[in-house]
C-alpha positions in Angstrom: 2.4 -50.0 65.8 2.0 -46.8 65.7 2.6 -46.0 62.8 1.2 -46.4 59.2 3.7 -47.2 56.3 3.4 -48.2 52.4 6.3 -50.1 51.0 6.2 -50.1 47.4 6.8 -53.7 45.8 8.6 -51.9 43.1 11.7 -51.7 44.8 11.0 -51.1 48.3 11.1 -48.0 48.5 8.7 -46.0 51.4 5.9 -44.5 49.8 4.0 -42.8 52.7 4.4 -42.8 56.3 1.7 -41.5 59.0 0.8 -41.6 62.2 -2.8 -43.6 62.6 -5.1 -41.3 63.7 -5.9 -41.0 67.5 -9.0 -41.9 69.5 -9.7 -38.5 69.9 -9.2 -37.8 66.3 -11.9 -40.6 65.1 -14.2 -39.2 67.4 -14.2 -35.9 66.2 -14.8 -37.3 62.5 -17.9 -39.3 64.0 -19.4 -36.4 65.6 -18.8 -34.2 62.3 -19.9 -36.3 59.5 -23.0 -37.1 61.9 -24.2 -33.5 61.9 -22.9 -32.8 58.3 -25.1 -35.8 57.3 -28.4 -34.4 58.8 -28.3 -31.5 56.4 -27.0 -33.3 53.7 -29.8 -35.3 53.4 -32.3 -32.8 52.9 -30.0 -31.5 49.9 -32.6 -32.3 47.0 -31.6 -35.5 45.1 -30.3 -34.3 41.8 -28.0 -31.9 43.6 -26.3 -34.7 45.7 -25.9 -36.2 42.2 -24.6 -33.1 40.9 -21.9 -32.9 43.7 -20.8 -36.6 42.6 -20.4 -36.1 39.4 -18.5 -32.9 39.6 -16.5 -35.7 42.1 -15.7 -37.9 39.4 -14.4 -34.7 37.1 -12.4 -34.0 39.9 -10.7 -37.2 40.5 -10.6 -37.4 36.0 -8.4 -34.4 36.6 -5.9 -36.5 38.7 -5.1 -39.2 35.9 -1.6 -38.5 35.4 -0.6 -38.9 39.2 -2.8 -41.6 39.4 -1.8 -44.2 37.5 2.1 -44.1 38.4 1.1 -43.7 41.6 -0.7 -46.8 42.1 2.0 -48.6 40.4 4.3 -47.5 43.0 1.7 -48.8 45.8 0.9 -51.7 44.3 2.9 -52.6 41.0 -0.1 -52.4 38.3 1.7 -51.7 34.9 1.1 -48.0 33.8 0.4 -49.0 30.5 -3.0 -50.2 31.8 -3.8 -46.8 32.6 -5.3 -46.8 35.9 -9.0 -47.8 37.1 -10.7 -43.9 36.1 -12.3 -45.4 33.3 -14.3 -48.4 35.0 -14.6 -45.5 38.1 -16.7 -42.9 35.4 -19.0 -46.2 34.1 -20.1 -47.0 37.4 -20.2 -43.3 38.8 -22.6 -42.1 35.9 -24.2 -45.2 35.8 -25.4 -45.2 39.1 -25.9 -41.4 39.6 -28.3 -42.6 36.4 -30.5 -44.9 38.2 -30.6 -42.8 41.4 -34.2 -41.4 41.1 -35.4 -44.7 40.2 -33.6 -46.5 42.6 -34.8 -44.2 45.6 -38.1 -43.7 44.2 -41.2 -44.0 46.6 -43.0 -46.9 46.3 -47.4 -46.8 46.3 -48.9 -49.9 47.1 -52.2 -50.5 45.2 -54.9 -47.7 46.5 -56.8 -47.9 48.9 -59.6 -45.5 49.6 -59.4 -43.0 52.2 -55.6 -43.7 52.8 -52.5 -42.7 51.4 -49.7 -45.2 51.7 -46.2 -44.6 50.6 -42.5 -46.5 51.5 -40.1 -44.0 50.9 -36.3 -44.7 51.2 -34.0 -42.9 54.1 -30.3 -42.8 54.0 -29.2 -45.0 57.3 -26.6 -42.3 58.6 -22.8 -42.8 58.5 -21.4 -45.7 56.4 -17.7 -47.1 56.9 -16.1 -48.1 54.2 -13.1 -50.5 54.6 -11.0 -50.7 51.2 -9.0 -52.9 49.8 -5.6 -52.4 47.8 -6.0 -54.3 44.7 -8.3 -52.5 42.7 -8.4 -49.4 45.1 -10.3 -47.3 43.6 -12.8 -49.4 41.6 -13.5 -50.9 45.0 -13.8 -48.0 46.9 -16.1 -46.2 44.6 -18.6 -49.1 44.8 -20.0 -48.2 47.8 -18.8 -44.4 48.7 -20.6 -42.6 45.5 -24.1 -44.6 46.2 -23.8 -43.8 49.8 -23.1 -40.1 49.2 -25.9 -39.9 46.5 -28.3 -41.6 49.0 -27.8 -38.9 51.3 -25.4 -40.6 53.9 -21.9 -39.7 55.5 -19.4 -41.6 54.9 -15.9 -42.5 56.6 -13.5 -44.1 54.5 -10.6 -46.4 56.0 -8.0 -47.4 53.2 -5.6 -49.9 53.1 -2.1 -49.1 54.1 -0.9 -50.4 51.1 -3.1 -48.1 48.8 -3.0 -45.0 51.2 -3.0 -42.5 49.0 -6.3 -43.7 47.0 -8.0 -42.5 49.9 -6.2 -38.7 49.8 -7.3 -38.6 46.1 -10.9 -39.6 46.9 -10.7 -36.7 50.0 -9.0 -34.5 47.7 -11.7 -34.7 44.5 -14.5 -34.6 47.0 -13.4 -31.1 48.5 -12.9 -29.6 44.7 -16.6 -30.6 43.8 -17.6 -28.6 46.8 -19.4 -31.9 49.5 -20.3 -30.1 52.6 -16.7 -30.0 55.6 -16.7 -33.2 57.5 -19.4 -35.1 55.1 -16.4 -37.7 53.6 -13.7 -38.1 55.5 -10.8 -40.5 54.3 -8.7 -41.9 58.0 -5.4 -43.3 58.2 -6.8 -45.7 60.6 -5.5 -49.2 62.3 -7.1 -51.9 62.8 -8.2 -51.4 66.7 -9.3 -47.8 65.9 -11.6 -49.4 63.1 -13.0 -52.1 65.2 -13.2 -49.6 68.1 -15.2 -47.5 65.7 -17.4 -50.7 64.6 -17.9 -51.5 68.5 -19.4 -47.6 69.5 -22.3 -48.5 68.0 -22.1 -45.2 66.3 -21.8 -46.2 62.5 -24.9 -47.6 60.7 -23.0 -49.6 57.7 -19.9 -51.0 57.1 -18.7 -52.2 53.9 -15.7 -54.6 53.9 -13.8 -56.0 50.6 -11.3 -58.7 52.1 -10.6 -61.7 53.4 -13.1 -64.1 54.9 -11.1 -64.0 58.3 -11.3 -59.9 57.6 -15.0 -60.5 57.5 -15.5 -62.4 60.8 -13.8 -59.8 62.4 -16.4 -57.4 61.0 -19.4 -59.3 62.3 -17.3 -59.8 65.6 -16.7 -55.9 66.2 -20.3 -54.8 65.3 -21.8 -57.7 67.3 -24.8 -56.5 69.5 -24.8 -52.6 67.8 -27.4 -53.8 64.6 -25.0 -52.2 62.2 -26.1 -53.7 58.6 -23.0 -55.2 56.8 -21.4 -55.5 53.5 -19.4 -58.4 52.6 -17.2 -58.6 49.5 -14.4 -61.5 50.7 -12.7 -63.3 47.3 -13.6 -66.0 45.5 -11.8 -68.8 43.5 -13.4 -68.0 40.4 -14.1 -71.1 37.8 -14.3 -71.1 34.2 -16.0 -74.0 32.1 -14.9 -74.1 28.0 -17.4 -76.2 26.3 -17.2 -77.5 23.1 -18.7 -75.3 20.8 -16.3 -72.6 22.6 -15.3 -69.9 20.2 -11.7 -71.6 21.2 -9.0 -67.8 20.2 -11.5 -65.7 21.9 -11.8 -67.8 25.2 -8.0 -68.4 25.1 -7.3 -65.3 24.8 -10.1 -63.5 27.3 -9.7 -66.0 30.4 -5.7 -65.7 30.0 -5.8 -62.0 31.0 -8.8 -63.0 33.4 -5.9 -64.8 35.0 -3.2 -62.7 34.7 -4.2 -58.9 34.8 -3.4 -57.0 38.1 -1.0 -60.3 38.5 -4.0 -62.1 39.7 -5.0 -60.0 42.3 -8.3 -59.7 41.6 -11.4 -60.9 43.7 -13.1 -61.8 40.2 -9.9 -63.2 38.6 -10.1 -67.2 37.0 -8.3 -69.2 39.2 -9.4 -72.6 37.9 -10.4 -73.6 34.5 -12.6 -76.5 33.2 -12.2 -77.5 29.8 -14.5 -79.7 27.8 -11.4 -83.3 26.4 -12.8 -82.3 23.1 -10.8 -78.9 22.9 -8.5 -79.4 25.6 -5.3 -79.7 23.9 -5.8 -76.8 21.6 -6.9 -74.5 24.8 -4.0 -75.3 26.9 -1.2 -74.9 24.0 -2.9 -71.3 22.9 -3.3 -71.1 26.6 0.4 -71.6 27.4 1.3 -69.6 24.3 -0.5 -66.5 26.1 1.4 -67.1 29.0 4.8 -67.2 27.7 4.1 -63.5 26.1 3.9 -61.9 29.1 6.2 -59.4 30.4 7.5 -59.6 33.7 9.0 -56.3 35.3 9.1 -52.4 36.7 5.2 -51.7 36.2 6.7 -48.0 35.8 8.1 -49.3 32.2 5.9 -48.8 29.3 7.3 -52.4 28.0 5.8 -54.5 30.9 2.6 -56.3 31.1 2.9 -57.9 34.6 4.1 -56.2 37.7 5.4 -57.8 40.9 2.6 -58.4 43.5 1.9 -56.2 46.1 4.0 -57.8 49.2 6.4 -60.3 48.5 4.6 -62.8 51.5 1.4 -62.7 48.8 4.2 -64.1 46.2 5.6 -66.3 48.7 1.7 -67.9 49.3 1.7 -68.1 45.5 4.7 -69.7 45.0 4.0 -72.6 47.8 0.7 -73.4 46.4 2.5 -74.3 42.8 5.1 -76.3 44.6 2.6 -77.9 46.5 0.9 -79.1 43.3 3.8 -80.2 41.8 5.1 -82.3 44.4 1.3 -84.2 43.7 1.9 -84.5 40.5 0.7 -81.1 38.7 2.4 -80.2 35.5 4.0 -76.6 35.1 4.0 -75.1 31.8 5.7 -72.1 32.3 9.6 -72.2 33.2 10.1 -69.8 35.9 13.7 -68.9 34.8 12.4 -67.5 31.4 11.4 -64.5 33.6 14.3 -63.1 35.2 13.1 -60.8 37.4 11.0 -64.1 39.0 13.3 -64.6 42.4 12.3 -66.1 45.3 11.7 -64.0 48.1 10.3 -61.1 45.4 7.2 -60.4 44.8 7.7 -60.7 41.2 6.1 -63.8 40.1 6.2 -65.5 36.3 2.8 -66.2 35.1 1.8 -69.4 35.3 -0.4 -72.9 34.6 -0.8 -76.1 35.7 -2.4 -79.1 34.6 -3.1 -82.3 35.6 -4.5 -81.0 38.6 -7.1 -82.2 41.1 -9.3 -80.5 43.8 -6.9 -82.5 46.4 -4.2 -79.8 45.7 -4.2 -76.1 47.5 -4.1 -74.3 44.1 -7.4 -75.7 42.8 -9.4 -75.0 45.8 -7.7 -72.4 48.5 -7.6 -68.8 46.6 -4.7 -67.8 45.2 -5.0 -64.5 44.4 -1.9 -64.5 41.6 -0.9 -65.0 38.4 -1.6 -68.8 38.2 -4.8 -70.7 37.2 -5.0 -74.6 37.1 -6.6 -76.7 34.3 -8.4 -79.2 34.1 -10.1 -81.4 31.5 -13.6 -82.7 32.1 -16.0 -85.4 30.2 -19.4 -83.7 30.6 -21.5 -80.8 31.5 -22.3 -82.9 35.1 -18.7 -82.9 36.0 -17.6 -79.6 34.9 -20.7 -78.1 37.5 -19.7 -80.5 40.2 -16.0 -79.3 40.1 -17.3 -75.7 39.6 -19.1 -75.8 43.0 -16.6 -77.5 45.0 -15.6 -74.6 46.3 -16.5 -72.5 49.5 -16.1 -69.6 47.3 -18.9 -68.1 45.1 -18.5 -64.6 43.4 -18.7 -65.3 39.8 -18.4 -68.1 37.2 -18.4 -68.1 33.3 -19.2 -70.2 30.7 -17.8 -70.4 27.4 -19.9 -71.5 24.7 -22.0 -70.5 21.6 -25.4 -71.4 23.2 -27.1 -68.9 25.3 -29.6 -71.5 26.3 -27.0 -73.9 27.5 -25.0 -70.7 29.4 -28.6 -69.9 31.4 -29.5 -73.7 32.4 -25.9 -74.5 33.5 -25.5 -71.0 35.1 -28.8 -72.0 37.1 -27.0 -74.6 38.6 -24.0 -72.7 40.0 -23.6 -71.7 43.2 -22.2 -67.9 42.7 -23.5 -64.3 42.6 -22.9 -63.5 38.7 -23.0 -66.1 35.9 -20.9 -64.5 32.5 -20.8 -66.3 29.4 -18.2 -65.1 27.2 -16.5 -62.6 29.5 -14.9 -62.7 32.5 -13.7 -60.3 35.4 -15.7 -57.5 35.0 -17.8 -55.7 37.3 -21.3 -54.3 35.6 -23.0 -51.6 37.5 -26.1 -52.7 36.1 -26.1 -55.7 37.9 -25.4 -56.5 41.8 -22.5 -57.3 43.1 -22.5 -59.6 45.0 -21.6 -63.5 46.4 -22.5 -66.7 47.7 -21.0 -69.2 50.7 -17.4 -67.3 52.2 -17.6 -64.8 49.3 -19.7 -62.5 51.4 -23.2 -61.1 52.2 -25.2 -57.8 50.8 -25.4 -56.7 47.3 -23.0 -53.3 46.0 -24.3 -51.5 42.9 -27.1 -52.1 41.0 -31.0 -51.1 42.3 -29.7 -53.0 45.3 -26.7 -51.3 45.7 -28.8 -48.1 46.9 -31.3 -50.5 48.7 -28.9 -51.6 50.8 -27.7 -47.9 51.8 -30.9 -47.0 52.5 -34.0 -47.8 54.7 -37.4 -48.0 54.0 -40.0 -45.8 56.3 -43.6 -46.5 55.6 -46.3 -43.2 55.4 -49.8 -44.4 56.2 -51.6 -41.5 56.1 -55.6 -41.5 56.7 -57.4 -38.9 55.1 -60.9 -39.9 55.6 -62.4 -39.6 58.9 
């Protein structure tokens, strides 16, 4: 294929078509960001900072193409709005922390020496990005890089193509040096050729797991550092003293937003037999309010998915569960536009499931989440990590004591009591078992964009 095209789930309807850029092309971009990047990174700190927030005005500026324009790409409801909002927290917050997260580091004194560990950008960072929260995703990585004084090459995914021209386009208007970010319509063999030259110094990849073997596979032997970010199955536990609306109603758009298509989205809930019922008929009720249609209509509150084989995936993990006995909640046919062969899918929820069934243990990545009722804290953490996902869990309860000790024994990256699905910049991003490697944001987001370079310096002779 020679070719790269966007179908938009809408209706689909082409909306972009481009050639993948040639060999030649690729190489040029390599040899440019590499010599754009040696004088970027003697650019003072607070400058490079500067430059990235006059970035994020840029791409501010953009709003109102935005939003419709990811709803043709990949069918997110305009009324959400977009992802610029969650894009300006994590932009400011981490060109925020940037002097302290760069900082050099003094080990205790010792006389007649100076010793320092300073941090040095690694070089040229590849960044491969996802469509489902494209920008959100992409930003993770690209704006830290930038600020740390890196290049950066940015492959998006076909399906969110023209994310990447918006991020080219707002990094021009604030003014970062020719050739420094460069946004490739790239295929897969020209990214792992890339990966193979042993010319890039980081990748980060959000995908799938198989996605991520094929990134360790094409850097193998060039001692390129690497980023995983590659799903999750995420797990909820209610307990008891639950504040029951609140939990209901949070974890039901934990499920459903984006039509499920989120890396952090609940998948499987546990709920404590002493509030079951009441979670799963306010749970249901949720469900039923939903509106499915044309994410370009103010009216609806879920959109299809973005390719009708992610529906079909969907759709034959539910009827796999119901052939073992699961219980469906939702009728399918109280959403027209739900048809077969779409990628318009009616929310829905299951119970009376087990961890034999697909739905409970495979990721699903749409609008349905599976729950089940549980006699104790020991079984609700046993189900929780029976999975060989671990990006994040939460626990609902009014204890914060009881949220740290059971959070202590979870096998995930971020433990949330009371919320769900929500990235905070503060923290690292980050995952256990087949969710990935490497931290993103955070102190440790920078760390692991950077390199450390020790300065022993003897002064008395």
């Amino acid at each position: 294929m020679t070719d790269l095209t966007c179908i938009s789930p809408i209706d689909g309807r082409i909306v972009d078509r481009r050639p993948f850029a040639a060999p030649s092309h690729i190489d040029a971009a390599v040899t440019a960001a590499k010599a754009a990047q040696k004088l970027w990174a003697r650019v003072p700190l607070l400058e490079r900072v500067g430059v990235m927030l006059g970035f994020l005005d840029a791409l501010k500026s953009m709003n109102a193409e935005i939003v419709p324009e990811l709803a043709l790409q990949m069918g997110r409801p305009i009324r959400y709005g977009g992802e610029l909002r969650g894009v300006e927290e994590r932009v400011r917050y981490m060109a925020e922390i940037a002097e302290e997260a760069l900082a050099p580091i003094s080990p205790a004194p010792r006389e007649g020496f100076i010793r320092t560990i300073k941090r040095e950008p690694l070089g040229l960072v590849f960044v491969i990005a996802p469509w489902n929260y494209p920008y959100l995703t992409t930003v993770n990585s690209v704006v830290p890089a930038l600020i740390a004084g890196n290049a950066v090459i940015l492959k998006h995914s076909e399906q969110s193509i023209l994310v990447g021209d918006r991020f080219q386009m707002a990094m021009e208007r604030a003014g970062l040096p020719k050739g420094l970010f460069q946004h490739i319509a790239m295929s897969h063999d020209g990214a792992a050729r890339l990966m193979g030259s042993g010319l890039v110094d980081h990748v980060s990849f959000t995908g799938s797991v198989r996605g991520g073997r094929e990134m360790e596979h094409a850097l193998a032997g060039t001692f390129a550092s690497l980023g995983l970010e590659l799903g999750g199955k995420d797990p909820a536990y209610v307990r008891a003293d639950a504040n029951l609306p609140h939990a209901i109603e949070t974890l039901a758009d934990g499920a459903y937003f984006n039509s499920g298509q989120s890396c952090c989205g609940i998948e499987r809930i546990y709920v404590d037999a002493a509030v079951y019922d009441d979670f799963v008929a306010g749970f249901e009720a949720m469900a039923k309010a939903y509106v499915l249609g044309n994410p370009l209509d103010q009216s609806t509150t879920l959109g299809p998915m973005a390719q009708a084989r992610f529906a079909a995936t969907v759709r034959d993990q539910v009827d796999e569960a119901v052939a073992k006995g699961a219980r469906p909640h939702i009728d399918a046919k109280a959403f027209p536009a739900d048809e077969p062969g779409t990628p318009y899918v009616a929310p829905q929820l299951l119970t009376n499931v087990d961890h034999s069934m697909r739905v409970m243990r495979e990721e699903t990545f749409g609008p349905v989440v599976g729950i089940m009722k549980v006699q104790s804290e020991a079984e609700a953490i046993r189900l929780m990590n029976d999975s060989e996902f671990g990006l994040t869990a939460s626990i609902w309860t009014s204890d914060a004591e009881a949220a740290e000790r059971i959070g202590a024994e979870i096998e995930t990256g971020t433990v949330f009591m009371n919320r769900c699905d929500y990235v905070d910049p503060g923290l690292p991003w980050t995952g256990v078992k087949n969710t990935g490697r490497g931290a993103a944001l955070s102190v440790l987001g920078f760390h692991a964009l950077t390199q450390p370079k020790g300065y022993h310096l003897r002064t008395a002779l």
